[in-house]
LOKEFI-879690 format. One line per 3 residues: their letters; for each residue x, y, z of C-alpha. Coordinates in steps of 0.05 Angstrom, whole numbers, plus 5000, padded with zeros to 4 digits. Layout:
LOKEFI-879690
a = X/Y/Z | ... .
END
This chain:
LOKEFI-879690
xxx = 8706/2531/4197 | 8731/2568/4262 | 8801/2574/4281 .
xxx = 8809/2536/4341 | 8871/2526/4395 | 8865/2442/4372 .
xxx = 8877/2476/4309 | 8957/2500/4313 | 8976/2504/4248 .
xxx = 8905/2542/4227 | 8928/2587/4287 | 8992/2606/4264 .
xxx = 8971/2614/4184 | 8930/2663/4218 | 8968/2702/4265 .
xxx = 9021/2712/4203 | 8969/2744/4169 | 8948/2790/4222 .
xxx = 9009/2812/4237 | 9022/2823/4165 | 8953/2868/4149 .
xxx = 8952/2903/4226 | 8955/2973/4196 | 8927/2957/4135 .
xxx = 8866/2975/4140 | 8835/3011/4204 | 8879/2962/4241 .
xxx = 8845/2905/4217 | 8864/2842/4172 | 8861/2876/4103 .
xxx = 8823/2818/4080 | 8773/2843/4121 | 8764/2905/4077 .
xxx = 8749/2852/4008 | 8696/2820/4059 | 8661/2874/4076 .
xxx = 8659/2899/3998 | 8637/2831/3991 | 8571/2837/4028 .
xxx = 8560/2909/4015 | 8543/2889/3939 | 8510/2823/3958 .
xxx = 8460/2865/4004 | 8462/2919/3950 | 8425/2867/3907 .
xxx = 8381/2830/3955 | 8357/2894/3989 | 8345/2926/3923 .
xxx = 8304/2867/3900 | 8269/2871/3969 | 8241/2940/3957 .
xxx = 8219/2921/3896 | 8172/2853/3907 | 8111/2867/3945 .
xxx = 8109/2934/3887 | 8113/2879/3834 | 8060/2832/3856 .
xxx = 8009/2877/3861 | 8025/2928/3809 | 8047/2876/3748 .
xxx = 8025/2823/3770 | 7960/2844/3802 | 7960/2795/3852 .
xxx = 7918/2815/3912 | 7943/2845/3980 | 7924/2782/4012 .
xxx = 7967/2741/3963 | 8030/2793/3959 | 8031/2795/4029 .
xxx = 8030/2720/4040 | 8085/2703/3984 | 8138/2764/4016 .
xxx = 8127/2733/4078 | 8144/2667/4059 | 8201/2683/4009 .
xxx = 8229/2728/4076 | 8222/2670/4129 | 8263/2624/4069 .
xxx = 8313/2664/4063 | 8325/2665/4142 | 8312/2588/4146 .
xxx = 8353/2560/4091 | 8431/2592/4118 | 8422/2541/4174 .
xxx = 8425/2484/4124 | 8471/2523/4082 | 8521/2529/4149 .
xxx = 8517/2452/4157 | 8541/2432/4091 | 8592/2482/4087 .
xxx = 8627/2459/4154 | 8615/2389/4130 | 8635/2389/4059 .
xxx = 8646/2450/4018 | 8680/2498/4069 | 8658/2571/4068 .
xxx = 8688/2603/4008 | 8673/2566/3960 | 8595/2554/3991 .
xxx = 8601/2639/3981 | 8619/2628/3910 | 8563/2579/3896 .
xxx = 8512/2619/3933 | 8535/2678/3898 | 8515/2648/3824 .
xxx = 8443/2620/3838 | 8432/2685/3868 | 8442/2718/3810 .
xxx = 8409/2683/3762 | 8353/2688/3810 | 8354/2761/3805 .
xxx = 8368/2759/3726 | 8306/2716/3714 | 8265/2766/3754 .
xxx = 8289/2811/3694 | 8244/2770/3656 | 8170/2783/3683 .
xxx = 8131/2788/3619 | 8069/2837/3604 | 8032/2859/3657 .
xxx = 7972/2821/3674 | 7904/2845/3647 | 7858/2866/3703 .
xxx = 7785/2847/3708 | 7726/2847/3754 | 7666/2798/3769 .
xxx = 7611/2840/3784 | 7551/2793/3798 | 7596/2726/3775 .
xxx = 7593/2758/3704 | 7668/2783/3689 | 7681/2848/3647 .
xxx = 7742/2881/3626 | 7782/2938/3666 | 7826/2992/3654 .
xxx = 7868/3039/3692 | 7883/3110/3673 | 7934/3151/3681 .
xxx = 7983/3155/3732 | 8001/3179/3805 | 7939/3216/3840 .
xxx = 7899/3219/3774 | 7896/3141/3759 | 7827/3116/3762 .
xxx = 7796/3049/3741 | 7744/3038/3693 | 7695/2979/3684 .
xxx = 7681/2964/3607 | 7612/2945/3599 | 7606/2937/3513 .
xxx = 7614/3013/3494 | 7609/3044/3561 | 7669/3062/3607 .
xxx = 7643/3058/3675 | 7699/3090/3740 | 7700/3056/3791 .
xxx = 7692/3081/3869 | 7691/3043/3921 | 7649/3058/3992 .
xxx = 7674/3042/4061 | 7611/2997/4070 | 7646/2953/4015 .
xxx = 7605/2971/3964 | 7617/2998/3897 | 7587/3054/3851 .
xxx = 7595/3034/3775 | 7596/3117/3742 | 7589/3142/3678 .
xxx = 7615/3196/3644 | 7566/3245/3654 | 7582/3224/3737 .
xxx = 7511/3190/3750 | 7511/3120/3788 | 7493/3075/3738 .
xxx = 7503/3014/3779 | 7512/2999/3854 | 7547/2933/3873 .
xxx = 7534/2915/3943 | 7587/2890/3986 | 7615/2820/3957 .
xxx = 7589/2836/3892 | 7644/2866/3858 | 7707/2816/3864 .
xxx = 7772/2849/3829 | 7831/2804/3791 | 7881/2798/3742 .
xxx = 7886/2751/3687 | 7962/2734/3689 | 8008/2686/3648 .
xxx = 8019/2621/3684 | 8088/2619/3650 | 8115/2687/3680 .
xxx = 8081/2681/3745 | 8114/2604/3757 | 8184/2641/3727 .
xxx = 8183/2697/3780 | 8172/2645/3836 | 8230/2602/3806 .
xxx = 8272/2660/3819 | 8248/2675/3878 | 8269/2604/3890 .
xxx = 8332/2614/3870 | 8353/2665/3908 | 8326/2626/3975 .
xxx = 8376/2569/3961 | 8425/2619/3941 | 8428/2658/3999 .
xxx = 8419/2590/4040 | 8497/2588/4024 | 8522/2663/4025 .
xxx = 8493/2689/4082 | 8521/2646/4143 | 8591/2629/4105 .
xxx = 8614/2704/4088 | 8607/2716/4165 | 8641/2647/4179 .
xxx = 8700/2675/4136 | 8703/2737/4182 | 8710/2701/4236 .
xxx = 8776/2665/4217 | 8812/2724/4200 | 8820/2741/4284 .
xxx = 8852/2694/4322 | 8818/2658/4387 | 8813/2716/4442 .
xxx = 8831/2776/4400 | 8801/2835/4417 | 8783/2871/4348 .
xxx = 8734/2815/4328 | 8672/2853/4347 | 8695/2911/4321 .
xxx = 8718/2873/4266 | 8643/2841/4253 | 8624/2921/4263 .
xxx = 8653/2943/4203 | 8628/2883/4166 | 8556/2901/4186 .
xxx = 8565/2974/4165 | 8579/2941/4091 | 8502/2918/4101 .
xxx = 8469/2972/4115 | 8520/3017/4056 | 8497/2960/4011 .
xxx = 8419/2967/4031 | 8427/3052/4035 | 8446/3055/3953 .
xxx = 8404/3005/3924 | 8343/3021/3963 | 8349/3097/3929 .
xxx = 8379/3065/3857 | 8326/2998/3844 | 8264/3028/3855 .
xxx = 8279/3096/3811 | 8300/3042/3751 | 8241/3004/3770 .
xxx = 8201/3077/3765 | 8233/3107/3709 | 8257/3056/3662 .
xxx = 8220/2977/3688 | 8216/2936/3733 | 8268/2893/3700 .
xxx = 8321/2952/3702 | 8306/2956/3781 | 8318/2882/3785 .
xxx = 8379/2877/3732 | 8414/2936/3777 | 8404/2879/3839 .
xxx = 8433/2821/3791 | 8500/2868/3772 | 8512/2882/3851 .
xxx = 8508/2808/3865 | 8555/2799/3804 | 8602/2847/3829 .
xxx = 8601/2801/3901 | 8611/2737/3863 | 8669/2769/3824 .
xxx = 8699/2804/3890 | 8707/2730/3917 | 8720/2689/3852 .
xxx = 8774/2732/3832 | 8814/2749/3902 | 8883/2747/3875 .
xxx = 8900/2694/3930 | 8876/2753/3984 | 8836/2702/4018 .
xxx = 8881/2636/4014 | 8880/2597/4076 | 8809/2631/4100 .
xxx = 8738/2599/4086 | 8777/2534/4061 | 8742/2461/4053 .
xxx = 8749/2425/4122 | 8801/2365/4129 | 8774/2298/4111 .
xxx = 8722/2324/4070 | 8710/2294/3998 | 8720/2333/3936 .
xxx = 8685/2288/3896 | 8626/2305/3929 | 8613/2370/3909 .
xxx = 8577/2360/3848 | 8524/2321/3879 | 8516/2372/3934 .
xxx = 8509/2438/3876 | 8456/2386/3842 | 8421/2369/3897 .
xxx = 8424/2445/3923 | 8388/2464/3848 | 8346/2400/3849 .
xxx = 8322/2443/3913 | 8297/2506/3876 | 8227/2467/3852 .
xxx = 8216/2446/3918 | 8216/2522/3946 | 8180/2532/3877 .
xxx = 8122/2479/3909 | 8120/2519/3981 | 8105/2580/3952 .
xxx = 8053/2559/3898 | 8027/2526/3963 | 8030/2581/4007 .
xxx = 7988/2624/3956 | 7939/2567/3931 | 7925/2562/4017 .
xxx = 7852/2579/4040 | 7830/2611/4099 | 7821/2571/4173 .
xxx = 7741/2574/4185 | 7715/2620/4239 | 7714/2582/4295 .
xxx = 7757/2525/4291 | 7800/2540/4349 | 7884/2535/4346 .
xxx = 7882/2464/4324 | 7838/2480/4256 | 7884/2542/4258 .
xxx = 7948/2509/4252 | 7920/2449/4202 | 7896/2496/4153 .
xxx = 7963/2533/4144 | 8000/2518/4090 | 8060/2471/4086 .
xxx = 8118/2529/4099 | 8074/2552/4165 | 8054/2486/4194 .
xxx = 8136/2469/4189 | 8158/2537/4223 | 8103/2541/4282 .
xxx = 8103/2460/4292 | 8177/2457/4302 | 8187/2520/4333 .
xxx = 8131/2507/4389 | 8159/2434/4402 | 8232/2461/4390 .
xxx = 8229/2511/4454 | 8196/2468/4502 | 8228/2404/4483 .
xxx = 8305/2444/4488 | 8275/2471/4557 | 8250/2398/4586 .
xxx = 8323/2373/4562 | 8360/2422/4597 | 8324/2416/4668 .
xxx = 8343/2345/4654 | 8417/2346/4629 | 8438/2414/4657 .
xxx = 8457/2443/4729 | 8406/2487/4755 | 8448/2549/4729 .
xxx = 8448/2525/4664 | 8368/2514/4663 | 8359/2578/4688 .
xxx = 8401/2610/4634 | 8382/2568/4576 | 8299/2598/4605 .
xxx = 8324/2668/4598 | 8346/2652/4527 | 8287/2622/4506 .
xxx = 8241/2679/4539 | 8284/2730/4501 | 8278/2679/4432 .
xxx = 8205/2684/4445 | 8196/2753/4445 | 8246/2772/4387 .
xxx = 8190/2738/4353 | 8151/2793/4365 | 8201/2854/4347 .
xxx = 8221/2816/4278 | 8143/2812/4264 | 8131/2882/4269 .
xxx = 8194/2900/4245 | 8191/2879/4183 | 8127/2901/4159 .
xxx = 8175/2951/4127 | 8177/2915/4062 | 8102/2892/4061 .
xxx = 8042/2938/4092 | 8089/2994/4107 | 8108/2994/4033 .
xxx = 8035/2994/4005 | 8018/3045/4059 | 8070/3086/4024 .
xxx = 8049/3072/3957 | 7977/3085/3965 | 7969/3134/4031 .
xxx = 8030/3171/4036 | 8048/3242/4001 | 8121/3234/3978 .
xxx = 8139/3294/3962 | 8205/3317/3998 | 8199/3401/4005 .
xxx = 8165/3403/3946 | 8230/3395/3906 | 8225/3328/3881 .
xxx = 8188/3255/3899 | 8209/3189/3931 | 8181/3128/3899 .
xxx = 8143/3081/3952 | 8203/3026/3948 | 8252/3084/3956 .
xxx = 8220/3092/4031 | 8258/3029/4060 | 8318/3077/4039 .
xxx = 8301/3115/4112 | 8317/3049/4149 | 8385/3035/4132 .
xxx = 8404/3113/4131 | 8387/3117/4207 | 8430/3052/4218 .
xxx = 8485/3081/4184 | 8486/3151/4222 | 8468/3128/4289 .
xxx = 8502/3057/4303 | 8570/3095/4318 | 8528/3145/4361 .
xxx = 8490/3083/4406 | 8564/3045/4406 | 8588/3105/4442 .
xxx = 8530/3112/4483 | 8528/3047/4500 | 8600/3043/4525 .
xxx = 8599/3108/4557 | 8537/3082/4603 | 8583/3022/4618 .
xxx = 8638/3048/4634 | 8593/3079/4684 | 8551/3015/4708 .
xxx = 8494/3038/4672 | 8483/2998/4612 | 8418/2975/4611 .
xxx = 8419/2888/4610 | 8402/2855/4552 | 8325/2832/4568 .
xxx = 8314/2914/4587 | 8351/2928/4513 | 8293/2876/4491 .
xxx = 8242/2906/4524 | 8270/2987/4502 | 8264/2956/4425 .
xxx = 8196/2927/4432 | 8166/2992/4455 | 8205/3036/4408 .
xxx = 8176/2992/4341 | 8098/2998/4381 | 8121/3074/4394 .
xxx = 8138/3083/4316 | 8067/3055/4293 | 8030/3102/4336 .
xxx = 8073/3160/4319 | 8038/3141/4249 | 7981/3137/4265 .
xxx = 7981/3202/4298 | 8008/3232/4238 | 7947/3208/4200 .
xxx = 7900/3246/4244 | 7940/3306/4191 | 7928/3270/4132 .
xxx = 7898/3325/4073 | 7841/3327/4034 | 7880/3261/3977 .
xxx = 7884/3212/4048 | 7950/3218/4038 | 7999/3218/4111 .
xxx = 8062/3267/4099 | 8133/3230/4086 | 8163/3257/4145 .
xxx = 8113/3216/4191 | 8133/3162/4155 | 8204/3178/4161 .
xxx = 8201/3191/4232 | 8170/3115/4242 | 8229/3093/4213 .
xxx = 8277/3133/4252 | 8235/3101/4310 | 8248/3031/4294 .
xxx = 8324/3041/4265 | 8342/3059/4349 | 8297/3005/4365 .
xxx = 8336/2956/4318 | 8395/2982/4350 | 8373/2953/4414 .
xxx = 8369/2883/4397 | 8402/2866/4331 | 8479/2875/4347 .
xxx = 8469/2838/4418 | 8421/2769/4397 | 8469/2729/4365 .
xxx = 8519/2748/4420 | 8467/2727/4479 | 8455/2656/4451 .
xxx = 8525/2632/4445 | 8538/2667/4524 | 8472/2638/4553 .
xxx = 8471/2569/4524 | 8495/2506/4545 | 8555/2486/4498 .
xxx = 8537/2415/4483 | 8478/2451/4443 | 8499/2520/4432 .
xxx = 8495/2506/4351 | 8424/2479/4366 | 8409/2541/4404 .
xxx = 8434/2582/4335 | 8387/2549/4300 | 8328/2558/4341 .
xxx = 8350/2641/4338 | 8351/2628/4261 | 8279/2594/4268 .
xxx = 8250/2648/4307 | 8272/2706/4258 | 8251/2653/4200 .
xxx = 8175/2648/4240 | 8166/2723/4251 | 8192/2734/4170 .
xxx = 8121/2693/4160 | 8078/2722/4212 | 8103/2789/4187 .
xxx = 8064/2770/4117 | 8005/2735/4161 | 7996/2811/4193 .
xxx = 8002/2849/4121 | 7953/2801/4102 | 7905/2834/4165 .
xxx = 7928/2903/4132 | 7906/2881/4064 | 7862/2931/4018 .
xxx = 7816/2918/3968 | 7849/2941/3895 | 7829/2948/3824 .
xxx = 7885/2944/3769 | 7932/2946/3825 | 7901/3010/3853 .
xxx = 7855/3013/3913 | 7788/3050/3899 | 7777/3086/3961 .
xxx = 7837/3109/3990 | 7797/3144/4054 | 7781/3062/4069 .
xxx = 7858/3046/4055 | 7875/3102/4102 | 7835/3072/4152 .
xxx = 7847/3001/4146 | 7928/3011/4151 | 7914/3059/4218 .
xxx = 7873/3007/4260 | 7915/2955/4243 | 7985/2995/4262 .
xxx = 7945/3029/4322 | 7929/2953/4350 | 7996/2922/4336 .
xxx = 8026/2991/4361 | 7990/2981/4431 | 8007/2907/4435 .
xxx = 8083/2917/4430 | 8083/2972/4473 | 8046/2923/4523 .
xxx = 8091/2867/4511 | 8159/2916/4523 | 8117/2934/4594 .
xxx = 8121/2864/4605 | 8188/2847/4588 | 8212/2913/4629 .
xxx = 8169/2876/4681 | 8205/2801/4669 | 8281/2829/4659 .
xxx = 8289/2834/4738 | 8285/2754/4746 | 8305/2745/4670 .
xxx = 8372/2782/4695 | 8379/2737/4760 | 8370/2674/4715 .
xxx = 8424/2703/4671 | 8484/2699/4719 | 8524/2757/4713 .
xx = 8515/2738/4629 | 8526/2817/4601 .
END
């Protein structure tokens, strides 16, 4: 709940604390210092657990790229999707602390059950429709997979045709599957596997509530036109990316060295340590975050069971989203859309009739400048599609590139594990957002700031630029098919400036560009659009998607190859799209009015 001028005793409560905590801390609220340790060790567990899942799916529970790809995506565009109901019932009902609170403790236990996975599932392959056992080998570089055919151990190597040579010991061919012949699994418990989407489940609803309320709370501790409130939100989002820096290094190497349950109980102690920070405040936050006036107490236990009753219906959208099949060639967008599962068909339906539909109203209810600024937001909705999409292939292709084509040795001195990679990401936030702040405001101070559809249009390119500075790098790739770490790093470096271009100024552009009869509306159609490219993210790792064994892909030069057409052609049409928007942001800037 925003402090507002109707709002004069809200106003006051919060100019006495202000004016009490102005050298405090940095010159800011000194509750905004519990805040930001707040979010730091909620994003300290949810980016942990992030670097961890695709890794899991495939590796213990064998699931296929296809299917790992398909269920990040979908657990990704949840977690974007479900704060704008979580917003609603915590300005209605519940206020914003204690939605934090709640969210806080199904997060949690989300991230504890994921503790809880179970033995790993028992690969196998159909070779002919007649199934036979399979085991992997060793570890690293040396693993290899072995068919078990009665006494004989058969390795496995797979041909960039598809096919597959069946080898014996002595290294003669004593079997060639031809392409669609040799069809890989994993016999998994049904128990575990529907336990790890529960949690998964859990932490969607979960973060439904924390994630829009903590910021909500930030909000309220500036008053209405005071000046340190970006700065303020600065700080805050510096705890994010500290939180995401740590556990991206820490989860993985417990998930590595010790389990995967030690990498996800690490990500269940953080998020305990951001429930505690705000269930145990010592009256720091009184006043802030606070149930809104008029609303009924008594409702609150129907709202936490309904919120729980919740979890088995995200439990249903992902069982549906990986029982989905495949769209048949040629049944044009319509057939397309049908064949999606429910999750897709909700995001793309609404979010095609959603822009349109706000457009057509605004011709109609608005003045001409407010059409032609409520366009410009749209366009620029539109194509933040686009850089999210790409983007975010981080924690899916990107992550199995790293695990499978990627030498990750640093100097020769020690190794990364392929989760610790997304560490890369959140280091170049961290050491260059104070250097593009600066920039920034040195270029307008001197009229040159670029607008914010050329900003667009900068990041769009720069996330296309970073996929073909990969792929160049695996023109160097060695003798193993494996791309150096530094290419890999230097993607990421890539995309962290181009994330620098258009994260910090979206949310800002919506509330200046919209009209505000709707401008709530308008925040959730941003929401939607993040929530949609979280899903076509997974649709595009699914494109990326290798053949495996056991987890393990059997020809890594065809891995190697697979991942660079498919970052060379998504590389090309972002750089395209950036052209275009460079192209658009002369009339995009007209229909902005003077918006900066």
């Amino acid at each position: 709940m925003a402090i507002s001028p109707a709002d004069p005793n809200r106003a006051a409560q919060a100019a006495e604390h202000i004016a009490d905590a102005d050298a405090s801390w940095f010159g800011h609220p000194r509750q905004l210092a519990r805040l930001f340790t707040t979010e730091m060790w909620e994003r300290f567990g949810f980016y942990g657990m992030r670097a961890l899942l695709v890794l899991y799916l495939t590796d213990h529970f064998l699931f296929s790229d296809t299917s790992a790809s398909g269920t990040y995506g979908a657990y990704m565009s949840l977690v974007y999707l479900t704060p704008f109901i979580g917003g609603f019932i915590a300005d209605r009902y519940l206020g914003s602390k204690r939605s934090v609170k709640f969210g806080a403790i199904i997060m949690a236990i989300g991230y504890f059950t994921l503790c809880f996975g179970g033995e790993a599932a028992k690969p196998y392959a159909l070779v002919d429709g007649q199934r036979y056992e399979v085991q992997v080998a060793n570890q690293g570089d040396a693993r290899q997979q072995y068919l078990i055919d009665g006494d004989a151990r058969l390795a496995i190597r797979g041909h960039e045709d598809g096919s597959v040579d069946l080898v014996n010991e002595a290294g003669a061919v004593e079997r060639k599957v031809e392409k669609g012949g040799f069809v890989a699994g994993g016999e998994r418990s049904p128990f575990f596997t529907m336990l790890m989407l529960i949690a998964l489940s859990a932490i969607v609803v979960g973060n439904g509530f924390f994630k829009p309320n903590i910021s909500t709370i930030v909000g309220e501790l500036y008053a209405v036109g005071d000046r340190r409130r970006d700065a303020g939100f600065t700080i805050f989002y510096m705890g994010i990316n500290l939180g995401s820096l740590f556990s991206q290094i820490l989860c993985p190497w417990l998930a590595t060295s010790v389990g995967w349950w030690a990498g996800f109980l690490l990500a269940a102690i953080g998020m305990l340590c951001s429930w505690a920070l705000i269930q145990f405040d010592g009256g720091k936050l009184g006043g802030y975050g606070e149930r809104p006036e008029g609303a009924n107490p008594r409702k609150d236990l129907l709202i936490y069971a309904l919120s729980i009753a919740a979890i088995p219906l995200m439990w249903f959208l992902f069982v549906n989203v990986m029982d989905a099949a495949q769209a048949q060639a040629g049944a044009g967008i319509i057939g397309y859309l049908m064949a999606l599962p429910i999750l897709g068909k909700l995001l793309f339906i609404t979010f095609l009739i959603a822009v349109p539909a706000i457009l057509i109203w605004s011709w109609r209810a608005g003045s001409k400048v407010e059409f032609q600024m409520m366009l410009a937001a749209m366009v620029m909705i539109v194509f933040n599609v686009v850089f999210w999409t790409l983007f975010e292939q981080a924690g899916s292709s990107l992550t199995l590139f790293a695990d499978r084509n990627t030498d990750l040795s640093v100097f020769g001195l020690f190794s990364l594990s392929a989760g610790q990679t997304q560490f890369f990401n959140a280091f170049f936030i961290v050491t260059l957002a104070p250097l593009f702040s600066i920039g920034w405001n040195a270029l307008g101070r001197r009229g040159l700031e670029p607008s914010i559809p050329v900003k667009f249009a900068i990041a769009l390119v720069g996330v296309g630029l970073g996929f073909l500075v990969l792929v160049w790098g695996s023109a160097f790739a060695g003798a193993d098919f494996k791309v150096s770490i530094w290419w890999l790093a230097l993607l990421y470096l890539i995309h962290s400036m181009a994330e620098l271009c258009i994260s910090p100024v979206g949310l800002s552009m919506i509330t200046k560009l919209s009209i505000v009869r709707i401008v709530g509306l308008m925040m959730g159609v941003w929401f939607m659009s993040i929530s949609v490219a979280q899903y076509v993210g997974g649709m595009i790792a699914q494109v990326a998607s290798v053949e495996t064994v056991g987890g393990q892909v059997t020809n890594l030069a065809v891995s190697l190859q697979t991942y660079v057409d498919v970052f060379r052609t998504i590389g090309l049409a972002s750089i395209g799209l950036g052209v275009l928007l460079f192209i658009l942001a002369f009339p995009i800037k007209r229909w902005m009015h003077g918006v900066q």
